[in-house]
N, C-alpha and C positions, 0 to 999 in steps of 0.2 A: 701675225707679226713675226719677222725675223727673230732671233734668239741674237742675242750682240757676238762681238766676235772678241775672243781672248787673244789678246797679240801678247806673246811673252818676249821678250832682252834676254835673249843665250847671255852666258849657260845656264848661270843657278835660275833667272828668271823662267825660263823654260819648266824647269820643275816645278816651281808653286802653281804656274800659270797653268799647267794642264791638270791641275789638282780643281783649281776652276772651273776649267772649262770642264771637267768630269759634273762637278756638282751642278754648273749650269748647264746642259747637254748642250753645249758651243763649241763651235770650231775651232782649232786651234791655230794659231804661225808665229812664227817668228820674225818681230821687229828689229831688226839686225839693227843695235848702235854700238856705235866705238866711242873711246874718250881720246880725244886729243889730249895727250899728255904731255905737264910741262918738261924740261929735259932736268934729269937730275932728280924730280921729285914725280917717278909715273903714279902717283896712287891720286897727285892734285889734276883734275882735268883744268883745260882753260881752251875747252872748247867739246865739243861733240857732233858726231854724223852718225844719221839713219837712214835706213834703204829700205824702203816697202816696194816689190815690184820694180817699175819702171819712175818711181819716185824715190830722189835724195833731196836730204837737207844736210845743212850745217848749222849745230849753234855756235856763239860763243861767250866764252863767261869773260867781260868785258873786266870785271875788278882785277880777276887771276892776271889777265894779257898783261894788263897797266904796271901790275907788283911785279910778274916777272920780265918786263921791258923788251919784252922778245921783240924781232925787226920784222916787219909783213912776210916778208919770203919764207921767213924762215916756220912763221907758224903755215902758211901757204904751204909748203913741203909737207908738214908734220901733216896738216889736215887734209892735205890730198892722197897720201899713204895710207889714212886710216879708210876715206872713203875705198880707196881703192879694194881695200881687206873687206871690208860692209860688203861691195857686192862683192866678191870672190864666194864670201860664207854666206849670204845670202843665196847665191844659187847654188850655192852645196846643200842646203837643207829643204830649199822644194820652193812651192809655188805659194803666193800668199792666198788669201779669202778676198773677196770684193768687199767692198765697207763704204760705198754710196750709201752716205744716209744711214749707215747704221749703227750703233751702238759700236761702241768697241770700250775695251776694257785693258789697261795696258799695265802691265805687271813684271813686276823686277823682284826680288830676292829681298831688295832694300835701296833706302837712297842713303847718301852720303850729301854730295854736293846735288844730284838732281840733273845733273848735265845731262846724263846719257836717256832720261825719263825724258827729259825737255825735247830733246830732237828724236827720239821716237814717237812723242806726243806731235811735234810738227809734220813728219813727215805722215803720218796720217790722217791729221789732218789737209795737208797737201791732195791725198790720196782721194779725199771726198766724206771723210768721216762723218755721222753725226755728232752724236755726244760722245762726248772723249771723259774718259774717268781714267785717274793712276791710281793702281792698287800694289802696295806692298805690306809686307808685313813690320817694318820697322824703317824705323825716319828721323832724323832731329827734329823736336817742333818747330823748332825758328825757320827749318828748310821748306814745311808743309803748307804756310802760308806763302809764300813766292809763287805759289802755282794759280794760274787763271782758270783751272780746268777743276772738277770736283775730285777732291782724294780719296782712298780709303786707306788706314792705316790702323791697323792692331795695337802700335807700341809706339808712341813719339814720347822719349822724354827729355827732359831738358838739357839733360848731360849726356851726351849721345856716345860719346869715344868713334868706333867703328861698326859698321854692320855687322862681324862676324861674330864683334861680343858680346850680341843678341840672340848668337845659336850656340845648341849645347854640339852642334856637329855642321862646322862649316868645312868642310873640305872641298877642292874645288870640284867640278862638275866637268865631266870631260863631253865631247862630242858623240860617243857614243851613245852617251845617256840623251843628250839633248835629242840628237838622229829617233832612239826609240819611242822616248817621247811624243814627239811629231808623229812619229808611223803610227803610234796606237791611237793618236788622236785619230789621225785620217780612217782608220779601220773602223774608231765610232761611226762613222760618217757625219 
């Protein structure tokens, strides 16, 4: 039997994720999502796109669109920019795994809102997934139950604030770390 495959969300996700994939001797890539963010407030998504390969999706967070009354086009623009950036970084970081049927394990730093988890969770599934599981290390609990897919989560608590004020070292995570990441996964083989 296959061993599943760790798809990690550049940047911070990228880190836990190959921390994974070490402990499960699995494969490593990267699930490229972006957050379509509202104008004015970039930390609220009210939408997301992912890129595995030659497969994209889009979600969208239909409450956020309604409260900020944006006009089609205009999220239209927003969401076609992000995809656009999804593949650019996506083939800057290499090639993905096959995932026919198998296992995949998808892992982010943390969720907030869930957006960018949701459309990388789709667009693998697109790809031919089997069992789709989201692994982070921290989550609101009200946000954990939203998901169709099985989670795994270290820390949900009810008063959530932000992801980063569940690390004692959130600093951001640049491309170079993500880049060696990747490389040493591939060197595992």
């Amino acid at each position: 039997m296959d061993p599943p495959v760790v798809a990690g969300l550049p940047r911070g996700g990228i880190v836990v994720a190959a921390r994974v994939a070490e402990a499960l001797d699995a494969p490593l890539a990267a699930a490229v999502a972006r957050k379509v963010r509202c104008p004015g407030q970039p930390e609220l998504a009210m939408g997301a796109v992912a890129v595995w390969g030659e497969h994209a999706v889009e979600v969208r967070v239909e409450d956020v669109l309604r409260r900020t009354g944006l006009d089609a086009a205009a999220y239209r623009a927003a969401s076609d920019a992000e995809l656009a950036e999804a593949r650019r970084r996506s083939a800057e970081l290499g090639g993905t795994v096959p995932v026919d049927g198998r296992t995949v394990i998808v892992v982010d730093d943390g969720l907030a809102t869930g957006a960018t988890m949701r459309a990388a969770l789709t667009v693998l599934a697109a790809a031919g997934a089997g069992r789709l599981i989201a692994a982070v290390p921290v989550a609101p609990a009200q946000e954990l139950v939203t998901f169709s897919v099985e989670v795994i989560c270290l820390l949900a608590p009810e008063r959530f604030g932000a992801v980063g004020a569940h690390y004692v070292d959130f600093d951001q995570v640049d491309d170079a770390t993500v880049r060696r990441e990747l490389a040493a996964a591939r060197r595992r083989g």
